[in-house]
N, C-alpha and C positions, 0 to 999 in steps of 0.2 A: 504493500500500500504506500509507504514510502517513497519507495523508487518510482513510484508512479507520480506521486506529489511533485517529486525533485523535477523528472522528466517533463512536469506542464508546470511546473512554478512559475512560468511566465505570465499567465494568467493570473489579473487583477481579483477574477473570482477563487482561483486555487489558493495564493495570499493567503486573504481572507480566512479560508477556509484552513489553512494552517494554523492560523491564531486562534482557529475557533478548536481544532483538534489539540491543540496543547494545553487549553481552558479543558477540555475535559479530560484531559491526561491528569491536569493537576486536582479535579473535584472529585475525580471515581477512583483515584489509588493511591494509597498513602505513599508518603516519603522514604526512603528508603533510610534515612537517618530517623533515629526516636527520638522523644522529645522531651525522654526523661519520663522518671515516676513521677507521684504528686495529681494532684486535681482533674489534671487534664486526660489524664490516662483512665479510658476505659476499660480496658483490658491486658494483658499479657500475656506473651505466647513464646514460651521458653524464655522465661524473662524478659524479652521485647515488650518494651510497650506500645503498645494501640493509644496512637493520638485523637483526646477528645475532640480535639480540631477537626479533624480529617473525619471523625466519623459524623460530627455537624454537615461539614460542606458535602458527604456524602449523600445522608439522611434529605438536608434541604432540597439535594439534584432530585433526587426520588420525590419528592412532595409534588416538583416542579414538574414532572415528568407525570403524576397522575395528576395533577390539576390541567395540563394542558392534556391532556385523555379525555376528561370529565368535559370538559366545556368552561375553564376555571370554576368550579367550585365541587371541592370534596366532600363526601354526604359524610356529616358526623356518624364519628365510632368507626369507619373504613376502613383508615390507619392501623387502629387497635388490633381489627378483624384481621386482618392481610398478615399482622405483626410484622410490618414493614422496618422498624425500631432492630427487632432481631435479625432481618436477611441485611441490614443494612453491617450490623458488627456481625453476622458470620460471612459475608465479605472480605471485611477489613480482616479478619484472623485468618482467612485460606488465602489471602493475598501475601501476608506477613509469613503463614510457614510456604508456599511457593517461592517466597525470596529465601527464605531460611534454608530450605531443600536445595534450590537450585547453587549456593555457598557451598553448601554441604558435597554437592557432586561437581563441584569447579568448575560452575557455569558463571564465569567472572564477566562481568566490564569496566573491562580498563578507561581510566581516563580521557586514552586517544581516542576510542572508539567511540564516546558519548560528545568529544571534541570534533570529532571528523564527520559526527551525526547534526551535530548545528551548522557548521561550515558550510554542508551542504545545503542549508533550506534556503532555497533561494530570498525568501522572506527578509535575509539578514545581511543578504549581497546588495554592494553597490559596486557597475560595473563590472560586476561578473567576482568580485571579490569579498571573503568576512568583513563587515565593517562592523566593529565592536562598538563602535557611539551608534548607530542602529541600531544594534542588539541589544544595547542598554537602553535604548529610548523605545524599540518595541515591550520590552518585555514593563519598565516602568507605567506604559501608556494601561499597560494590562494587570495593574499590580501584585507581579510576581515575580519577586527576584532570583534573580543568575542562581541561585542553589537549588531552588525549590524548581523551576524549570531545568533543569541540568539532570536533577532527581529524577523529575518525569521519564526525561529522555533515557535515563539509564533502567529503571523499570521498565520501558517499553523493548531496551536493548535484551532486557535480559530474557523476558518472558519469551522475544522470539527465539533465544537460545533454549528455552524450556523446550518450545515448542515443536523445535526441529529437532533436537536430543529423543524427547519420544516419539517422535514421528519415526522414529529409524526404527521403532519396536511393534510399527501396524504395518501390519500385513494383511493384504486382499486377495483371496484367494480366486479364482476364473470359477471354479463351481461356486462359491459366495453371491459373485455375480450374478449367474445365471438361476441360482435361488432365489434372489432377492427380484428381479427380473419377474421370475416365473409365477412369484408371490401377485406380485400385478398385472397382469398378462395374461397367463395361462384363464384359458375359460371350462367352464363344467357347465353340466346342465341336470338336473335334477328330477327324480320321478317324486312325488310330495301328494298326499292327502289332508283334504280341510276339515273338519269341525267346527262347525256354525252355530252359535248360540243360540239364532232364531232357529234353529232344526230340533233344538229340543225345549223351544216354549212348550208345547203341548201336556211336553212331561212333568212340567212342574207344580205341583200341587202345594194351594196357600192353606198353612194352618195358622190359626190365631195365636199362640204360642210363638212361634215362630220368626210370625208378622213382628209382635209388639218387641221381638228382643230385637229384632233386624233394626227397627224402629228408632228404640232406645241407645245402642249402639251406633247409629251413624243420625243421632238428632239433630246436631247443628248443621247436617245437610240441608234440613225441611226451617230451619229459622229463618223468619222474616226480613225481610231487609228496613232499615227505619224508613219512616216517614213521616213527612214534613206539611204541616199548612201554612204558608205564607202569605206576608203582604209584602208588596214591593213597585217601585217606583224606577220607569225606564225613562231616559234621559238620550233620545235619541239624534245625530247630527242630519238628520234627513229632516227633521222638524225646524231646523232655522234655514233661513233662507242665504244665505253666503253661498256662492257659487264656488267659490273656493274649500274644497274637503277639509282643509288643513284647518282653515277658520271656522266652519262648519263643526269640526271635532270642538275646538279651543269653547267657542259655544257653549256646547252641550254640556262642556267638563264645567265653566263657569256657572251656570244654571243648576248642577247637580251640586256642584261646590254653597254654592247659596239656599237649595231647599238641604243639604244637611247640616249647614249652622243651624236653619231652622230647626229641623228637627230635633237635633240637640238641645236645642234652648227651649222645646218647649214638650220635652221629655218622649217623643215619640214620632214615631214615623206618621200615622195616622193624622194628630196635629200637624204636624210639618205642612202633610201634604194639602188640609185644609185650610190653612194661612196663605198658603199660595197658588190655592184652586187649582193642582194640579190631580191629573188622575190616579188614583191609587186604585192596585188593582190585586185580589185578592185569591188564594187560590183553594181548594179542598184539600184532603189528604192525600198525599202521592207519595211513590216510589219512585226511588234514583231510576230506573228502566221503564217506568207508567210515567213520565212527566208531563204535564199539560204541554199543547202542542208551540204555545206562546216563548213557553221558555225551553222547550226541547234547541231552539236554535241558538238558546244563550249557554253554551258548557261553562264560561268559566262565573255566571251565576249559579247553575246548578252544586257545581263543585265547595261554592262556596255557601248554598243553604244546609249541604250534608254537612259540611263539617261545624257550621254553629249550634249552641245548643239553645233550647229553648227559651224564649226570652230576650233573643242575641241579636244585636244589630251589626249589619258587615259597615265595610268601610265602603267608599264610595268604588265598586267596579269595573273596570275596563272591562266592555265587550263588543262582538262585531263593527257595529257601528254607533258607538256611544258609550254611555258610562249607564250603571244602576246603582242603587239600594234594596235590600233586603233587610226582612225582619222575621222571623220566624215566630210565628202566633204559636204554632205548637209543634210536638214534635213526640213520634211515638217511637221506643227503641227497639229493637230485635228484639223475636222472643220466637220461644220454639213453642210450636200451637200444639193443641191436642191431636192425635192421629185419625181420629174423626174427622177432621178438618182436611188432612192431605191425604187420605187415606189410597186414593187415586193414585196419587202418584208413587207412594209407598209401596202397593202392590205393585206400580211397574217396576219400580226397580230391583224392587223382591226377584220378580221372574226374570227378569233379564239376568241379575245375580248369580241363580240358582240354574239356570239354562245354562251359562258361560261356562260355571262349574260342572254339569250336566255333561257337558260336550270334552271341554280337559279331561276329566274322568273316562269319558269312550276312547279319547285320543291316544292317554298312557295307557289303557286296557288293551288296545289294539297293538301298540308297540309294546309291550310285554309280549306277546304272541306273536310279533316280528321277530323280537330277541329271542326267543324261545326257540328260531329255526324255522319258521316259514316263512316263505313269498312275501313280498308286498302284496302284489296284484289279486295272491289267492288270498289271504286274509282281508285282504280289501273285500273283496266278494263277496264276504262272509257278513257283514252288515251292509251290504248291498251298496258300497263303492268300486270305486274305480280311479287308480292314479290317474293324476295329472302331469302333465311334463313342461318344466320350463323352457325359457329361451338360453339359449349358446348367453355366458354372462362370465365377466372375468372382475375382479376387484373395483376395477377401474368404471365398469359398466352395469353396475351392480341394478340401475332402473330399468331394464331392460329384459330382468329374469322373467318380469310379470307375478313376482311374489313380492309381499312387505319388506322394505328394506332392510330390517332387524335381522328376518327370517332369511333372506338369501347372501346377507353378508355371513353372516354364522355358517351354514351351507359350506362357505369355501373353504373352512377347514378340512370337512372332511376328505377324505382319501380310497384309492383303490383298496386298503390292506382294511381298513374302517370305512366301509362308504354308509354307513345309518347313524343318524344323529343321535346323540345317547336318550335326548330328553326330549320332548314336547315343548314346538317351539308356538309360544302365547303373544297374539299380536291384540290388544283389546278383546273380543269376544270372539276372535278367530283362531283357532289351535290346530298347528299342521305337524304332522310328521312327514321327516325330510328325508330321501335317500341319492345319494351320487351315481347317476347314470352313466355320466362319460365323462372319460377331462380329458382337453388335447391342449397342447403345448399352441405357446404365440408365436408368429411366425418366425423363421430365423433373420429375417431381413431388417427385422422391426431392432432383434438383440442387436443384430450387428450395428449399430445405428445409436443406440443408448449404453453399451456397453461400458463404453468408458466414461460417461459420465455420472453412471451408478457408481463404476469402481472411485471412482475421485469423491463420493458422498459417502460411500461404507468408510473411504481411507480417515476422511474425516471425523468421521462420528468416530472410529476406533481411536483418532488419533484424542478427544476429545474426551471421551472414557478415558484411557492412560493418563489426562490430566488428574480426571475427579479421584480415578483409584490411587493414585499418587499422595493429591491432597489428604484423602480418605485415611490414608498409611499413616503421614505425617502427624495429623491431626491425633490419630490412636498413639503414636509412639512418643509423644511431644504432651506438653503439660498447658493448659490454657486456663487462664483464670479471667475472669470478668468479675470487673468492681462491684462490690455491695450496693454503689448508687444508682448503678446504670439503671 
């Protein structure tokens, strides 16, 4: 990546892009010098200390990094959740025994080599030469001095020595390849029987016993949703005459702005709206999904009567084309009603329930009797089926089997030595038993063609594992303490 910089550092945008790469060289990895025990140490690692500093400037990158994810703003507790605090110092610690290891097996940088690394960035050339009053004036402009950028550069020096040191211990093998290949590629196709939960409605019979525990067990499915009777006051920009929207809006907000002093001062919406004869309009009780058809077009009034509680007045509302007020006259909370009341509904779900299980139960019953040594085709016949076969479907084409996605991705495990799925595969109320018909390999023109740049992606992940199981060693054979205050 380097040599690539050096190569177009002619480029006003590559610059740039220099100074901005050694801003993060200095936020994401600590200094290669400690900074001493004492306050600012969070940690230690073989007696090294882990700089508070450094795990600040870390931590903040990271804030800054989901806050501009989020749309600037982080939903409280996230942080906490993520324990963004801990990946941030088990960072700092696998970085600090990486420098420690890479010592350890005389993976050194020398002076020159972190000297011959600045020299080169064009960034710091005038005339084609080092010009050290630039390189003190860039690195000043950026506030970070000749040590701490030097640091940078020689962690970066070093890490590529990590990197190429195990890189000589991954090896990819031509059948890896063609595994890993085959894995996406190769297609099968499938003979599979369904189980349909409508196919055994008929079988299921409601006892009242049964109903009421089904009932009382899954209650707060049948709970009500609140509802709300309101009055409320819409303040729309189509009602002033301004030909201009902008002024039109400004209006509306002025007018809405002036009937809720009113109503303020004279303790209610209702007053408000009769001091200045405007129309207040009222509504019955409704539900967040049954809302009268007035205000079905207002969401972010609606939003705002569910979340007031009775008695509550909102602030003055932005919506479509104007502003409103709300007042919630009443307001009823969830409640789970008597089964007498849903009972309709109760038994459908009862049956569909007991049918879905109805059907899973014939599905294992029948592949027990698969397993057992018989036919698909014949045991199918025996409760009067018949496979189905999919389409030609390989990893990559998995929409294409004509079975649920779940059900034919699973599917491509099996094999010629195992071609029957162990288990009963449950898609919502559908449950199939799966068997492998055929598999043919993808074409040879296709491997020849990707070959090598699968082998260059195994190379890497192997090379990338040798880093973790490295760290992973270190870490077990090495002593780490983190501060009481952290």
């Amino acid at each position: 990546m380097l040599d690539l910089l050096r190569r177009k550092a002619k480029s006003p945008i590559i610059q740039a892009a220099i100074v901005i790469i050694i801003l993060v060289f200095i936020f994401w990895l600590p200094k290669m010098g400690g900074d001493g025990g004492g306050p600012d140490t969070v940690a230690t690692v073989n007696g090294q200390p882990v700089s508070g500093r450094e795990f600040q400037r870390l931590y903040e990158q990271a804030i800054g990094q989901y806050r501009e994810q989020l749309g600037g703003v982080i939903p409280a507790g996230l942080l906490e959740s993520l324990g963004v605090r801990q990946q941030v110092l088990n960072q700092l610690i696998q970085e600090t025994l990486l420098r420690q290891g890479a010592l350890q097996a005389g993976l050194l940088v020398s002076d020159e080599e972190v000297q011959a690394m600045i020299h080169g960035m064009e960034t710091f050339r005038q005339d084609g030469i080092f010009n050290l009053d630039r390189y003190k004036q860039t690195l000043a402009l950026s506030r970070l001095s000749p040590q701490e950028f030097e640091n940078s550069i020689r962690v970066d020096l070093q890490r590529s020595k990590i990197l190429r040191h195990l890189a000589a211990f991954a090896q990819v093998s031509d059948d890896e390849v063609r595994e890993w290949f085959g894995r996406d590629h190769d297609q099968i196709k499938l003979n599979y029987l369904t189980f349909k939960a409508d196919d055994f409605r008929s079988q299921v019979t409601i006892e009242e016993e049964a109903l009421n525990k089904f009932f009382q067990e899954r209650a707060d499915n049948y709970r009500s949703e609140p509802r709300v009777r309101l009055e409320y006051l819409i303040f729309s920009q189509g009602a002033h005459s301004s030909p201009e929207v902008s002024e039109a809006k400004q209006q509306a907000f002025s007018q809405a702005s002036e009937a809720y002093e009113k109503i303020i001062t004279l303790g209610g919406l209702e007053q408000g709206a009769q001091a200045l004869n405007l129309p207040l309009q009222k509504s019955e009780f409704f539900s967040r999904d049954k809302s009268p058809a007035d205000l079905a077009s207002y969401p972010a009034l609606l939003n705002t009567a569910f979340r007031l509680r009775q008695g509550e007045l909102s602030s003055i509302v932005e919506i479509r084309d104007g502003y409103g007020v709300i007042f919630v006259k009443e307001r009823q909370e969830p409640k789970v009603p008597e089964l007498a009341a849903v009972r309709q509904r109760v038994e459908e779900d009862f049956r569909a329930e007991q049918a879905g299980e109805l059907a899973r139960q014939a599905a294992a019953g029948l592949l027990a009797t698969i397993k057992g040594g018989e036919e698909l085709a014949a045991a199918a016949r025996k409760v009067g089926k018949s496979p189905a076969e999919s389409a030609w479907f390989s990893r990559q084409t998995v929409a294409q089997a004509g079975l649920p996605a779940p059900v034919a991705q699973a599917a491509l495990q099996l094999t010629a030595a195992a071609p029957l799925a162990e288990t009963v595969s449950s898609v919502g109320a559908e449950h199939y038993i799966v068997r492998l018909a055929d598999r043919r390999p993808a074409p040879e023109e296709e491997f020849k063609r990707q070959a090598e740049a699968i082998g260059a992606q195994l190379l890497q992940a192997k090379q990338l594992a040798l880093v973790d199981a490295w760290v992973t060693l270190l870490q077990a054979q090495g002593k780490v303490e983190v501060s009481p205050d952290f």
